[in-house]
N, C-alpha and C positions, 0 to 999 in steps of 0.2 A: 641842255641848250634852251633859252627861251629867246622868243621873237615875237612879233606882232604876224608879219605875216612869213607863211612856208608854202617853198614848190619843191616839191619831191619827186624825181626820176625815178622809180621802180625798176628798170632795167639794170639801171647804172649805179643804184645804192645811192646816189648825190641829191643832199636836201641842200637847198638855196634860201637864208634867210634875210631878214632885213624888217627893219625897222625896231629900233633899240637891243640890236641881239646882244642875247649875253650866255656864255659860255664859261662853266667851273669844271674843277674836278676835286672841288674841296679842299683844296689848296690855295689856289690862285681863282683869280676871275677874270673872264675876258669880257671887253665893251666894244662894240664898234657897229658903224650902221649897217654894215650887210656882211655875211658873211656865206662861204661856199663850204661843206663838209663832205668829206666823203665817207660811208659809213664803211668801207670795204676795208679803208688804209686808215681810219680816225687821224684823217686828218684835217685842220679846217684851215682856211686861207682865208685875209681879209684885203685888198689892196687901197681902200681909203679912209684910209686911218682906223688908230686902235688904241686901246688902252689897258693894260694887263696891271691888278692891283692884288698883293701878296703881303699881307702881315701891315706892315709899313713902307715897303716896296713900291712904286708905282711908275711901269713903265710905260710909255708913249713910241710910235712909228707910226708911217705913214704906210706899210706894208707888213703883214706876221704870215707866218707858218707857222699852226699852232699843232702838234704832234700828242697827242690825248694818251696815247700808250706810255711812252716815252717822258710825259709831263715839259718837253723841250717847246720851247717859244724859240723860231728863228725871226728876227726882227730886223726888217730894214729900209733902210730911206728916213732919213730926219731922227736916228734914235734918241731917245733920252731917258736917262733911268736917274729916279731922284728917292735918299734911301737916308735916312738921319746921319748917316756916316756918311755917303757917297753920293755927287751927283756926277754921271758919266754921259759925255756924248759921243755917239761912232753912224758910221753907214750902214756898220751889221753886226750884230748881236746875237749870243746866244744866251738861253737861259732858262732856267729848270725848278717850275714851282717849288717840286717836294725838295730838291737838295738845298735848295738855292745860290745856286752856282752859276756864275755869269763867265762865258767865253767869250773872248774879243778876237777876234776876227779881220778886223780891217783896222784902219789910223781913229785911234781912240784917243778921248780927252780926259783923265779922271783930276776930280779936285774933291779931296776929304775934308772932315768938318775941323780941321786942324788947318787947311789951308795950303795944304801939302798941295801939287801938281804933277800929276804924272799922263807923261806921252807915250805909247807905248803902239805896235801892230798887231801883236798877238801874246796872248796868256789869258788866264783865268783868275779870279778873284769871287772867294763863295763866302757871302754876306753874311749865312752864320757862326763861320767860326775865323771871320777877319785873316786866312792865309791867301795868299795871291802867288803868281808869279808872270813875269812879262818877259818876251823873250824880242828879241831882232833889235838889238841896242837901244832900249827905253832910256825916255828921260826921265829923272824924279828932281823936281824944287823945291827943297823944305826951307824955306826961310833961307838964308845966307847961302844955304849949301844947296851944288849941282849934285845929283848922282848921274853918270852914265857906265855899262855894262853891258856885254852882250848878252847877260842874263841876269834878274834882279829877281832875287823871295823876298816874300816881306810876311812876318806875321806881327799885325797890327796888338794883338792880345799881348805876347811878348818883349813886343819894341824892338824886335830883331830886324836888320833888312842883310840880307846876304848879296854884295856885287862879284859877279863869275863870268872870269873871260874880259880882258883889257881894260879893266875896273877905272874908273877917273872920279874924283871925290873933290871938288871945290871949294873952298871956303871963302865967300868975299869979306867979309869980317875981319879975321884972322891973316885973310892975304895969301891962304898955301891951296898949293895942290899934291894929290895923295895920288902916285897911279903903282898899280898893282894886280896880278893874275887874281887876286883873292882879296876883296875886303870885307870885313862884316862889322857892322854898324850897331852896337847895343842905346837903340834912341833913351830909354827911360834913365841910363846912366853915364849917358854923354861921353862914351868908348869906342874908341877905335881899333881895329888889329886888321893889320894891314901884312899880306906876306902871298909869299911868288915871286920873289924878285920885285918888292916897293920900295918906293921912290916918293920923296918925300919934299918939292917945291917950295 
């Protein structure tokens, strides 16, 4: 951790930084003007504002939990994570230098460098191996097509997206809709398969 200036509690193990602190763990970096650490629980807390920068990665809030054992960044209030594939905005975030794994948490906005849109309340998507999955009926807008499910996988690297649980598949283009217990989506081959009892608009 470096800082400009430091007050250290000796009793209580809690150093109090500020003025351009920055905090790594060789992974990621953390920025922000003042920050609270406790050296008991390695943990450190920033509450006005932050900046955590990772590879290409570079995420912003207005509040962190930064968990040093753990490598977890809990981020929230104003988040936004902007990433060459991904920019995502939510109220709270998780997210883990070494894996780089992002948990969502609360009503989340992702838009990918395809232009894709996805709304979703909870799931995870880990940036370096492009799998995700969103759970509590996400939306996905690729261009013409809706997806809604009450559970969506997606691996990016693939082109696969899996919808599980009252699947609904839109096409305004085309004009139809797909609903089905089961459908899965092959994007780079422009394939459908649709089954569970689908139903075909």
């Amino acid at each position: 951790v470096y800082s400009s200036h430091l007050r250290y509690l000796m009793d209580k193990r809690i150093a109090f930084l500020d003025g351009g602190v920055r905090l790594t763990d060789g992974k990621g970096t953390l920025t922000t003007p003042d920050l609270e650490y406790d050296m008991t629980t390695s943990i450190g807390t920033y509450l006005h504002g932050g900046k955590v920068i990772n590879k290409k990665t570079v995420l912003t809030s207005q509040e962190g939990f930064y968990y040093a054992d753990l490598h977890d960044v809990y981020f929230k209030n104003n988040v936004l994570l902007i990433d060459p594939a991904y920019t995502i905005r939510t109220d709270s975030l998780l997210y883990n230098t070494q894996t780089q794994m992002t948990r969502f948490i609360a009503q989340t906005y992702i838009k990918d460098s395809s232009g894709r849109i996805i709304e979703t309340k909870e799931g995870y998507y880990n940036l370096a191996t492009g799998k995700a999955e969103f759970g509590q009926r996400p939306i996905v807008i690729d261009g013409p097509r809706r997806y809604t499910a009450n559970r969506i996988i997606s691996n990016d690297s693939l082109g696969i997206v899996q919808l599980i649980g009252n699947a609904v598949v839109t096409d305004s283009v085309q004009g139809t809709t797909v609903i089905a217990g089961l459908i899965l989506q092959d994007r780079k081959n422009e394939r459908t398969l649709a089954t569970n009892k689908p139903l075909m608009i």
